[in-house]
Structure formats: C-alpha cells, structure tokens
C-alpha positions in Angstrom: 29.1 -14.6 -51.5 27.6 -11.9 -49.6 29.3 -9.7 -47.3 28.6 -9.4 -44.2 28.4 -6.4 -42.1 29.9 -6.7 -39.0 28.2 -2.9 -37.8 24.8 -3.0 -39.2 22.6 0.0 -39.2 20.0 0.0 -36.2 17.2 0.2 -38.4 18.0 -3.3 -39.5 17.3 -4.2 -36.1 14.0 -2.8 -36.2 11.2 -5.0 -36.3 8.7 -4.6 -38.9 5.3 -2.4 -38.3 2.4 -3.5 -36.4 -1.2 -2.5 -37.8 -3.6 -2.6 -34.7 -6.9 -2.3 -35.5 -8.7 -0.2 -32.7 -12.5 -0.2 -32.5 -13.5 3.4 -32.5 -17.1 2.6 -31.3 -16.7 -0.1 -28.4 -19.7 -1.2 -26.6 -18.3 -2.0 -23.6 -20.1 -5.5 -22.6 -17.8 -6.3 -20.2 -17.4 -2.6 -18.9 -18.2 -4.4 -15.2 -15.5 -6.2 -15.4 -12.6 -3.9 -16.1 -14.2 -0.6 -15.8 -13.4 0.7 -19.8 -15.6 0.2 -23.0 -12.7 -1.7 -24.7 -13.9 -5.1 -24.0 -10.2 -6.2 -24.7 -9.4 -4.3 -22.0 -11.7 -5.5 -19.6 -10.9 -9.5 -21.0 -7.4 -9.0 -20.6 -7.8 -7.9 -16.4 -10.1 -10.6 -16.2 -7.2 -13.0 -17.4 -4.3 -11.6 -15.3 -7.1 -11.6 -12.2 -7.2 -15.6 -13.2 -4.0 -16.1 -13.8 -2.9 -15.1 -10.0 -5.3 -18.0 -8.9 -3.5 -21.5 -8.0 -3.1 -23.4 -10.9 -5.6 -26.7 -10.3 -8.0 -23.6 -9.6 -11.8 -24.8 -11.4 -13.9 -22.7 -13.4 -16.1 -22.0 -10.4 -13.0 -20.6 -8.5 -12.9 -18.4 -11.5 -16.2 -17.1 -11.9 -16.3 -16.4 -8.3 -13.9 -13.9 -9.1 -15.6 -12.3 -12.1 -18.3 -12.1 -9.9 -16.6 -10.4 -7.1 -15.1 -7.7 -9.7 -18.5 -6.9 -11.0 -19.5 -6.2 -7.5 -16.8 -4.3 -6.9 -18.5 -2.1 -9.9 -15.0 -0.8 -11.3 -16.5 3.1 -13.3 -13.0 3.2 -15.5 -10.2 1.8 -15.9 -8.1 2.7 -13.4 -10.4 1.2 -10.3 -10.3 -1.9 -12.9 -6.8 -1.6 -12.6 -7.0 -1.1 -8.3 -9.8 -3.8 -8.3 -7.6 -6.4 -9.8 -4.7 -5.8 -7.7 -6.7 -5.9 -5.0 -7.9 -9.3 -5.8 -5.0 -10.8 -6.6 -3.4 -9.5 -3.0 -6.2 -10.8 -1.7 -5.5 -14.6 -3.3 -1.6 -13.9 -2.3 -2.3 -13.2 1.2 -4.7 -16.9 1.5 -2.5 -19.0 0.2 0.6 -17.7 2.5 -1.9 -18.0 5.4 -2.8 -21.9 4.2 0.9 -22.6 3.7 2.1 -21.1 7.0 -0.6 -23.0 8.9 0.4 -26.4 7.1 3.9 -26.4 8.0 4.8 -28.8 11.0 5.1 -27.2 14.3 9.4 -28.3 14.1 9.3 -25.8 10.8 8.7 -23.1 12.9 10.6 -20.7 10.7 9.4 -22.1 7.3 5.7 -21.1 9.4 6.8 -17.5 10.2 8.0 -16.4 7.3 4.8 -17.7 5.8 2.6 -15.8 7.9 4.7 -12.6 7.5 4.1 -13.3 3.6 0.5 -13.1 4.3 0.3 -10.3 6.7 2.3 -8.2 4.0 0.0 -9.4 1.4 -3.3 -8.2 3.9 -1.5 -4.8 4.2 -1.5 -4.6 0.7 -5.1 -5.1 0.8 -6.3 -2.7 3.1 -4.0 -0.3 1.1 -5.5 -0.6 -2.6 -8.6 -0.5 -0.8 -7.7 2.8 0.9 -6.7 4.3 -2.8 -10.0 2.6 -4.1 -12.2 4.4 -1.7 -10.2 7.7 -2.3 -10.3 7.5 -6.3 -13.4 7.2 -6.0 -14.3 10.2 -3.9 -15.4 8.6 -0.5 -12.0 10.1 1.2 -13.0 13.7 1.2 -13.9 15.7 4.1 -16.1 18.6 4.5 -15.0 21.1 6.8 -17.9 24.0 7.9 -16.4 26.9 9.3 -19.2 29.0 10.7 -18.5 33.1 12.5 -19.5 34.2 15.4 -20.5 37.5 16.1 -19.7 39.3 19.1 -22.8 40.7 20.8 -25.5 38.6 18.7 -26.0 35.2 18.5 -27.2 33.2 15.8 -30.1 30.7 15.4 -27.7 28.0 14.8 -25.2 28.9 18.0 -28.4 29.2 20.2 -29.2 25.4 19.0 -25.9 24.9 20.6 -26.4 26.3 23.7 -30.2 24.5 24.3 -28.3 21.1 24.1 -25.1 22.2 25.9 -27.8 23.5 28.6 -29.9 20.1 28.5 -27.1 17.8 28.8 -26.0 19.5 31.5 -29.1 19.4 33.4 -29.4 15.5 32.5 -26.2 14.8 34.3 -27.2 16.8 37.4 -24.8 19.7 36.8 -25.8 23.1 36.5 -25.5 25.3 33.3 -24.5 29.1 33.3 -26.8 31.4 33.4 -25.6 32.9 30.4 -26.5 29.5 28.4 -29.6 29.1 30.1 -30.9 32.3 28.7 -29.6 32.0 24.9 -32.2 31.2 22.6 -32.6 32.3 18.8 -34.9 35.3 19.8 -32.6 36.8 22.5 -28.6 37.7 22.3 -26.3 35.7 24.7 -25.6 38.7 27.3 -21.8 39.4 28.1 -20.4 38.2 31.5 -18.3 40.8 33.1 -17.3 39.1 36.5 -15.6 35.9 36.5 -15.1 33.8 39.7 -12.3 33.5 41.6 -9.8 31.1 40.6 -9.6 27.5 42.8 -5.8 26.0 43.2 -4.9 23.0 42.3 -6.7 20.4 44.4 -9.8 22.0 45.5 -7.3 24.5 47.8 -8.9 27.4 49.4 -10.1 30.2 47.0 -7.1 33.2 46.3 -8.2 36.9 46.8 
C-alpha cells in the first residue's frame, strides 16, 4: 500500500505545462474588429461583445454589432478593448430602460431602480466614449500664446483691432481713436490722458 502524504510538496500541485503556439506573422483579417493583428484576439472581443447581448438575441442582432465595431474603426487593441465596453454598456443601459418601462405603474420601485440601472449604464457610455476620444488624440488642446510689444504693433494685433473697430461701428458704438488708427503699417500710439472716472450709476463725474 502506498503512503500517503498528508503535506505534499507544492509542486505536486502544479499543473502540468501549456505549449501555446503563437503566430509570429498574423495577418490581422479581423484587425476592424478588435483593433490587433492577432485575429484570436479580435474573435475573442467579438464573442464577449456577443455574449453581453440577451440570450434569444438572432444572428442579425449580432452582426449589427460586428458592424457597429468596424465603424467604430478600433487602431489597436486597447480602443478594441474601450470599443467593446462601450457596446456592451450600451446593451446594459437598453435593456434596464425596456425593463423599467415594462413594470406596472403599482411597481413603482421595481421601475426606479430600473431606470437608475440604466442611467448608470448611459454614464458609463458617455465615459468610455470620453477615454475613446482622448486615446485617440481628439482631447488635446492647443494653446497659442502670442507677445506683444510695447510701442509696435504687429500685423496680427492690428487684424485685431480692424474687427474690434468694425464691430463696434456695426452696433452703433464708437471705437477709440487709438483703434481706429492701428493698422499693420502704422504703430498703435500711446494714450496719455484717461477720462475721468463715472460713479456707480451714471453719478456725476469726480474731479
């Protein structure tokens, strides 16, 4: 009889080797899919994206969401990863909306929390849709910062002071004469004298 050993080594518990066989030159067929060149990649989204549809769901209901990945036109794998998710919040957040909505009007709770299921699921949306637009570049902003010099002004800053001037005139109010004559051949000229200040309420001028 053999003995047995009541503290067994832990690699006996080890389970044997795997030998995965990766293709080194992947073609990528399905790269619209899942955004990668591994096509077992982009087959294995494609199935979780599936799998988060109802159950009776037909194949049509399932190629209408291939489709809308390939429009989505995922570049690697992590907008695959963002456009999937995004799908699949998007199928959460209809069927809490079609659930609330068939509820009797005495389940008014059961109809709530329903709703609130779906509203979460919506915010969700608009969030992976947020991180899809900033992967992909579309949330950066470009900020000019131009200098002004102090006695000449510059063909862009006269460009400025035309339209400033013209909008002015087109509402019936009168420009400065220090904008009226800036233009990209001629410096602004300094104003010396300011005018009196006015108190609050159109009171009478201080001196």
């Amino acid at each position: 009889m053999k003995k047995l050993n009541a503290d067994p080594k832990s690699d006996d518990l080890k389970p044997p080797p795997r030998n995965i066989i990766v293709n080194p030159k992947p073609t990528g067929e399905f790269k619209a899919v899942g955004g990668s060149m591994a096509d077992d990649w982009n087959l294995r989204l494609l199935n979780g994206v599936s799998g988060t549809l109802p159950d009776k769901s037909s194949d049509d209901a399932i190629k209408a969401v291939c489709h809308a990945m390939m429009d989505m036109k995922p570049e690697d794998p992590v907008e695959g990863i963002l456009v999937a998710q995004l799908l699949a919040a998007n199928e959460a957040s209809l069927a809490m909306y079609r659930k609330g909505w068939a509820q009797p009007p005495e389940y008014f709770q059961a109809r709530t929390k329903y709703l609130q299921l779906a509203d979460k699921a919506a915010r969700t949306v608009m969030l992976l849709t947020e991180r899809l637009d900033h992967h992909r570049g579309r949330g950066q902003q470009q900020i000019t910062v131009k200098y002004v010099t102090t006695n000449n002004v510059t063909a862009d800053q006269a460009i400025i002071a035309d339209s400033v001037t013209t909008g002015g005139a087109a509402r019936g109010n009168t420009a400065s004469p220090a904008l009226r004559v800036a233009n990209s051949a001629m410096p602004m000229p300094i104003v010396d004298e300011l005018p009196d200040p006015v108190g609050v309420g159109g009171g009478i001028k201080s001196k």
